[in-house]
N, C-alpha and C positions, 0 to 999 in steps of 0.2 A: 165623602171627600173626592173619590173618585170620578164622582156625577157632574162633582162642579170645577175640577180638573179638564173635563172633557169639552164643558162649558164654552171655558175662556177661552179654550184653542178654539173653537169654532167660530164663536164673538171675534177672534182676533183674526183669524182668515179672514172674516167677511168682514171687518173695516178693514183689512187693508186691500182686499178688490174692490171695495167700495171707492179707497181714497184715489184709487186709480182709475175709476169710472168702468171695471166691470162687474157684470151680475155675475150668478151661482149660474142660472138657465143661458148665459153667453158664452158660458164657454167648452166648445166640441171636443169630445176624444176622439179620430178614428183609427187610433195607434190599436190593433188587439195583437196581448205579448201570450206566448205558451201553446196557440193554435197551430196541428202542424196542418190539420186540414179544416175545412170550414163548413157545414154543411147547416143549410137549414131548407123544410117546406114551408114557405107563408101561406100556402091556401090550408094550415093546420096549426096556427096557432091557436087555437079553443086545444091541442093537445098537448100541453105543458105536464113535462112530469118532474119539474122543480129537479134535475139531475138527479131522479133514482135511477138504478140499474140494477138489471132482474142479475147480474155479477156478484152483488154484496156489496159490503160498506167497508172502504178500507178508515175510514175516521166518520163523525160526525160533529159537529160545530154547531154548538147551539139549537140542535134537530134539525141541520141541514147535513145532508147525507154527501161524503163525497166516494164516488162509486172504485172499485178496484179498477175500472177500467181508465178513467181518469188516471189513479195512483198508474199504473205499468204504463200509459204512453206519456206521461212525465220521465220514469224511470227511463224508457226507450230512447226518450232525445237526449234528456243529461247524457245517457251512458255513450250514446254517440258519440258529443258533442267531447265529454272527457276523452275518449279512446283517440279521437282525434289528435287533441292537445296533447297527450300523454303516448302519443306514436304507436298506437293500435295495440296496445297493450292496460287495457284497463278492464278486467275482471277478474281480481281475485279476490275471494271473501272477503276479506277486510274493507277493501274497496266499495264494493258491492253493498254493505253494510253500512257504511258512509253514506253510500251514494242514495241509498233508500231511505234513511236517516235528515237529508236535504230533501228532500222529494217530501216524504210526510212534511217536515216542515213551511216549504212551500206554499203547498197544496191549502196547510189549514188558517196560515196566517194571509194567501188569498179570500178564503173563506170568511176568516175575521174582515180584513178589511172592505168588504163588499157589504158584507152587515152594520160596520162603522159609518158605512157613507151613506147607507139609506137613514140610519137613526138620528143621522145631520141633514136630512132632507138633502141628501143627493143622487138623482136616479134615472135611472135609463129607461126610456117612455116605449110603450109598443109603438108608438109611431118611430119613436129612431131608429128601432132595432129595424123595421120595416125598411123607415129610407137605408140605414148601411146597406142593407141587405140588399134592397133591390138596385139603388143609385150609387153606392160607394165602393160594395166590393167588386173587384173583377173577375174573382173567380167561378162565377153563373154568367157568363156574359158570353155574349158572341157577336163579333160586331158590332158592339155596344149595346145590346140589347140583352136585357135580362132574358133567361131561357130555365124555365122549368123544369126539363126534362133532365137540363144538365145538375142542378142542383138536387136532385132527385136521383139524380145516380150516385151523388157522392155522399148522399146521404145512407141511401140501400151497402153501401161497398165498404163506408166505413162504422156501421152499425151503432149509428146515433140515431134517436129520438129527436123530433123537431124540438118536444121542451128542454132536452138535454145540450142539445145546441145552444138553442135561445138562452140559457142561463147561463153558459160560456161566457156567450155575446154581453150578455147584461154584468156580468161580473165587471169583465174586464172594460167594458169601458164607466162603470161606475169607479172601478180603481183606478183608471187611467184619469177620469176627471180631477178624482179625489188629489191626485198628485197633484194635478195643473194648477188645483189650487193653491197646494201647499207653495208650485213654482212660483205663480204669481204674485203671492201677497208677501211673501219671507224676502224682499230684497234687500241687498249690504245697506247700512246705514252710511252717511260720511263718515261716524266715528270710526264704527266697523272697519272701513277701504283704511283709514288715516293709518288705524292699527296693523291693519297686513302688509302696510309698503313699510312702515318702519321694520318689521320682524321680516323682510323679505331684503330689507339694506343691511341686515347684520349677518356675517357672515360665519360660520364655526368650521374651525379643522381642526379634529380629534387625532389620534393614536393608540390604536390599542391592540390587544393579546388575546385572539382566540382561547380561550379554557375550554375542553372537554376532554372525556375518558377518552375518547376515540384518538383525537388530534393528538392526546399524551403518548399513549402506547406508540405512534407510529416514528414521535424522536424520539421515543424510550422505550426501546421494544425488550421483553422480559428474553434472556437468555436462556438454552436449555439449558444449561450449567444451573439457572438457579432455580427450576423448575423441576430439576435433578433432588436436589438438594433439601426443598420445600417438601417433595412428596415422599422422602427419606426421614419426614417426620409424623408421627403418629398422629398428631390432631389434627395436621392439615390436609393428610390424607382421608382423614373421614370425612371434612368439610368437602375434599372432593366428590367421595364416594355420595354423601349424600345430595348432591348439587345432579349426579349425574342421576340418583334412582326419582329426583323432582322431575327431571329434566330430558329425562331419557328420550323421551319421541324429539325430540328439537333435534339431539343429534343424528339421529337417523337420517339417510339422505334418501327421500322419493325417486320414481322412475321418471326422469327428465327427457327431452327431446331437445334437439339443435335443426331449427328449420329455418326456413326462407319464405319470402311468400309475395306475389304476386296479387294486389285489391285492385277489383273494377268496381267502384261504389255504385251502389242501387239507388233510383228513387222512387216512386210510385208511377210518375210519368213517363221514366226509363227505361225500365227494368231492359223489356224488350232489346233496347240498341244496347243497352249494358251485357246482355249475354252474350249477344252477338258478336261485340269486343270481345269477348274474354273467351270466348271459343276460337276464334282468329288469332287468340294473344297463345292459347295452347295450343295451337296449330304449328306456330313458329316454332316451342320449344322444342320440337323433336330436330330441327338443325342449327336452331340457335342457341348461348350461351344464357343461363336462368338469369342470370346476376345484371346481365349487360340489358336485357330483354325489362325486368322489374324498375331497373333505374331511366327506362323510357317511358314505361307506360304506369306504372302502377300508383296508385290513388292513396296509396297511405304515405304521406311525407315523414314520418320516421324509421322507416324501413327503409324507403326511397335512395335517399341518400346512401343505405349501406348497401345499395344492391338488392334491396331485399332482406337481409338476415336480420330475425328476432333474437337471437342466440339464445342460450337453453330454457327451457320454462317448464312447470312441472303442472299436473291436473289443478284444475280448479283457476290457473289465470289465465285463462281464454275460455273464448264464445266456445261453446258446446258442441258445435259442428265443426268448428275450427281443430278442437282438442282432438276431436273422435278423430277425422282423420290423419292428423297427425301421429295418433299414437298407435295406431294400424297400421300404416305405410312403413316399406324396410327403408334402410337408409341409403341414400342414391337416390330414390324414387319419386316421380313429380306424380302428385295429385289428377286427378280430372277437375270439375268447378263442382266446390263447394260453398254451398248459399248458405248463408249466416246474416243477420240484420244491418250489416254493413254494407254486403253486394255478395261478390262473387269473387272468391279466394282460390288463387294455383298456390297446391304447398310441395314444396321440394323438402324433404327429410334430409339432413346432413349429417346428423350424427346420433348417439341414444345413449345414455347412462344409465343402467340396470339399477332398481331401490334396495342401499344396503341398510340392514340394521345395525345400530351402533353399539360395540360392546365397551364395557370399564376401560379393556386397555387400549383400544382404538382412539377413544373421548380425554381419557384422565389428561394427557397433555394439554388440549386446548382447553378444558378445564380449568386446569392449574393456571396456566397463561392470562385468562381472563381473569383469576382471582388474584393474584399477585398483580395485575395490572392496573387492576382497581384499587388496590391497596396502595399501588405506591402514587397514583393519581390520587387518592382520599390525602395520601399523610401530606401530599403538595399544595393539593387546596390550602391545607390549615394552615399549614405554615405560613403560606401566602397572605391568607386572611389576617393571621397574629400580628404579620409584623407591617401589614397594612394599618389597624387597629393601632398598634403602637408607635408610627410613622417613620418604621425602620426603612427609609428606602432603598438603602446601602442592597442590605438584605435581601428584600424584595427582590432588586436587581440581580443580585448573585442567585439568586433561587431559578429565576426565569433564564437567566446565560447555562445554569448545569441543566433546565428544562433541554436546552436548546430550542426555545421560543420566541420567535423575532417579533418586532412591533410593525405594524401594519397602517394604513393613514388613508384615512374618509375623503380627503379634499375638501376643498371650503363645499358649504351647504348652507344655503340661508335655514335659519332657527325653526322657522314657518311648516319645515318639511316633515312629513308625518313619519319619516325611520332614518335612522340616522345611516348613510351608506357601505355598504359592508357588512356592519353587523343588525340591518336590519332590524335594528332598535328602538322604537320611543323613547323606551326608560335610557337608553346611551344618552340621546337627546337632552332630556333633563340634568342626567348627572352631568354631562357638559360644562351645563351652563352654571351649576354650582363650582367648576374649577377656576380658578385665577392665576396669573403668573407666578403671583409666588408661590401659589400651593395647586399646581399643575395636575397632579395624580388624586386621581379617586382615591377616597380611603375606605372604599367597598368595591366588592365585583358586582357587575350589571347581568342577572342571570336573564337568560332568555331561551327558555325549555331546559333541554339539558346540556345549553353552551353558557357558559360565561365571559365576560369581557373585564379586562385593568381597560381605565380609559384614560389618557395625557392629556389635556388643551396642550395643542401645539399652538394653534393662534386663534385668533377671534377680529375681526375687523368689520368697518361699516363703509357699505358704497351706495351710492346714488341709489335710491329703490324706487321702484314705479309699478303698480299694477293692471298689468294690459288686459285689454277687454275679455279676451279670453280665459284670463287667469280668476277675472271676475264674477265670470257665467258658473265657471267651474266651483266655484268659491259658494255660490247664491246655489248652486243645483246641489252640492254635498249639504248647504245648511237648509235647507227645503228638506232634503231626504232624510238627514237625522230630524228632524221635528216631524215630520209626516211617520216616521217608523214609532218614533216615542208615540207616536198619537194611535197608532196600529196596537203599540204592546198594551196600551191604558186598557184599550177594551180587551186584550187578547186576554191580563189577565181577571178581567171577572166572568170571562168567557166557560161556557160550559164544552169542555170539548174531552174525547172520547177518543184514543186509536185502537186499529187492531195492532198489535204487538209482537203478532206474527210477523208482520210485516218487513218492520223495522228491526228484530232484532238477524244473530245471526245463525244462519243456514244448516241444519245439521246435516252431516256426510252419510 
């Protein structure tokens, strides 16, 4: 069934590049995604080693080996790339974990899809890999001229294999075609367009009620009076006691650090003039102010903005070099340059928190706190839900005024939208569009992880809709990529695939 699944999507790519007058052989990748550096020798292609590496296999796909060394410079530029986004604070186990967890996946559904596209007859010829190589990439060039020598150093420096290259190369522009197809042949129908300017002229504004533990306890926060009182009772004190001997490490509080920090970001082509900054930039600091000094020059834009300060963090959520000297340095103290896979880091130490352990009666309050607070959040839910259920809205109402829970409001949003705003919802969306004026309020909560929403139609309205060219590309490129991924997982699942699980799972201390 699967076979003839695979079939029809191929059949139906290729009438519809046909209906449009192209072939499968007319159309070029030279987009390569995931490379950070490029390297191949063409006077050794007869030395193809189909990407083994004498490193080990961190997966294998159908007995195609994908090397550990592959796996850690994925891992290297995500982790970048997150540390970046997430303001230079992205490694700690969990994270980490995650992050290795995307990287395997990656990696092996690359793998699958490079196999999918040869077994539909679509493939990367040694003569193209040839022409990118010598006529399309720039990075062998000088002067426009291809150069051997150069391509031969970055081959030596980054300890790839010509075939381990070449099969890069051929991946990825076999994936990269395999897309173009899916772009090419998948375009909106009239029906299709007709159907997105009407659901893009209707307009919905909702109202609704944040629900969670969190948001509860903070306009209900539990009294010590009744936390007094709770733990002056015999079974709720063992509920304690045993929450804390489950739990006992969570309470304990690690030896933490309060620093600052100054990043000259590295790259291969830099490093050189990056030290040489960042030696100039510690030069300054013995007359200059850390803070004022970080908010001119330094490379990490979440820090940046504060001057510099990370404020407290304990082992294990930073880069290794990063930790080490922070948790060596007294407080007061600026660093020398510490290299780490980002660049070169000034750490000023600002402050240190000694690791206490937590005993019964240090814990038993915030203990009690959280139990009592869940409890009185559990018995609100219900009631909520009851007299939802039973269309008490009177109630409802009065329930959420003693919450002290106000209602909050989306703005219009055409229907079209894939979360509804604020509550970052689909399912808000749908419940939506089940309300009407007369019966305005959801008679369920719209859960979304561990938040909940009550949702109102306040209004619904229809205006002029039009879909603009751009709205259309965008429209045609997401329904290309979901039919191109469905086409990925068909094969991925009769796919033989293999990880190490080492890998992936998480880090023991």
């Amino acid at each position: 069934m699967k076979i003839s699944h695979q079939a029809s999507m191929s059949d139906k790519i290729k009438k519809g590049l046909t209906d449009k007058g192209i072939t499968i052989r007319s159309v070029v990748a030279f987009f390569i995604f995931g490379m950070i550096v490029l390297v191949f020798v063409l006077s050794d292609l007869s030395g193809r080693q189909a990407g083994v590496s004498t490193m080990g296999s961190a997966a294998e796909v159908n007995g195609e080996l994908i090397s550990f060394k592959d796996f850690q410079d994925e891992e290297n530029r995500l982790a970048q790339y997150y540390s970046q986004l997430f303001g230079g604070q992205f490694d700690s186990e969990m994270q980490r974990t995650m992050l290795r967890g995307e990287v395997m996946n990656s990696l092996v559904t690359k793998s699958v899809a490079s196999q999918a596209a040869e077994k539909e007859g679509i493939y990367a010829t040694d003569a193209e890999i040839r022409h990118m190589i010598v006529e399309e990439l720039p990075y062998f060039k000088k002067d426009g001229v291809f150069q051997a020598d150069s391509y031969k150093a970055i081959l030596s420096a980054n300890k790839l294999t010509p075939g381990e290259f070449e099969g890069k190369l051929r991946q990825d522009i076999k994936n990269q075609r395999s897309r173009q197809l899916f772009e090419s042949s998948l375009a909106m129908t009239e029906l299709q367009k007709n159907i997105e300017k009407q659901l893009r002229a209707s307009k919905l504004n909702l109202e609704y009620i944040s629900l969670s533990a969190n948001e509860y306890a903070k306009s209900n926060p539990v009294t010590q009076e009744e936390i007094t009182a709770a733990l002056a009772q015999n079974d709720f004190k063992k509920k304690v006691e045993a929450d804390f001997k489950a739990n006992e490490s969570k309470y304990s509080k690690p030896e933490q650090v309060k620093a600052s920090h100054i990043l000259i970001k590295t790259e291969a082509s830099n490093e050189a003039a990056a030290k040489t900054k960042a030696e100039a930039t510690l030069k300054r600091l013995s007359k200059e102010d850390f803070g004022k000094v970080a908010a001119q020059v330094s490379d990490d834009p979440g820090s940046k903005s504060k001057n510099g300060e990370l404020g407290y963090f304990s082992k294990g959520q930073m880069v290794k070099e990063f930790e080490e000297a922070a948790f060596s340095l007294p407080v007061g103290k600026i660093s020398g340059l510490v290299k780490s896979a980002f660049g070169f880091h000034i750490i000023k130490v600002t402050d240190k928190k000694a690791a206490s352990t937590a005993t019964f009666d240090s814990a038993k309050n915030d203990i009690a706190r959280k139990i009592l607070s869940d409890e009185k959040y559990l018995a609100f839910i219900k009631g909520v839900e009851t007299d939802l259920a039973a269309s008490s809205m009177e109630s409802v109402i009065a329930k959420l005024n003693a919450g002290k829970l106000s209602w909050k409001e989306t703005g219009y949003f055409d229907i079209a939208a894939q979360v509804a705003p604020g509550m970052n919802s689909a399912q808000a969306i749908k419940a939506g569009l089940e309300l009407t004026k007369a019966n305005p309020v959801s008679r369920k909560l719209v859960r979304e992880g561990d938040v909940q929403f009550l949702i109102k139609l306040k209004d619904i309205k229809t205006e002029s809709g039009d879909l603009k060219a751009q709205d259309q590309d965008m429209l045609e490129k997401q329904k290309s990529m979901e039919a191109y991924q469905a086409w990925v997982d068909s094969f991925k699942k009769t796919a033989k695939i293999q990880t190490n699980a080492s890998l992936t799972s998480p880090q023991q201390q």
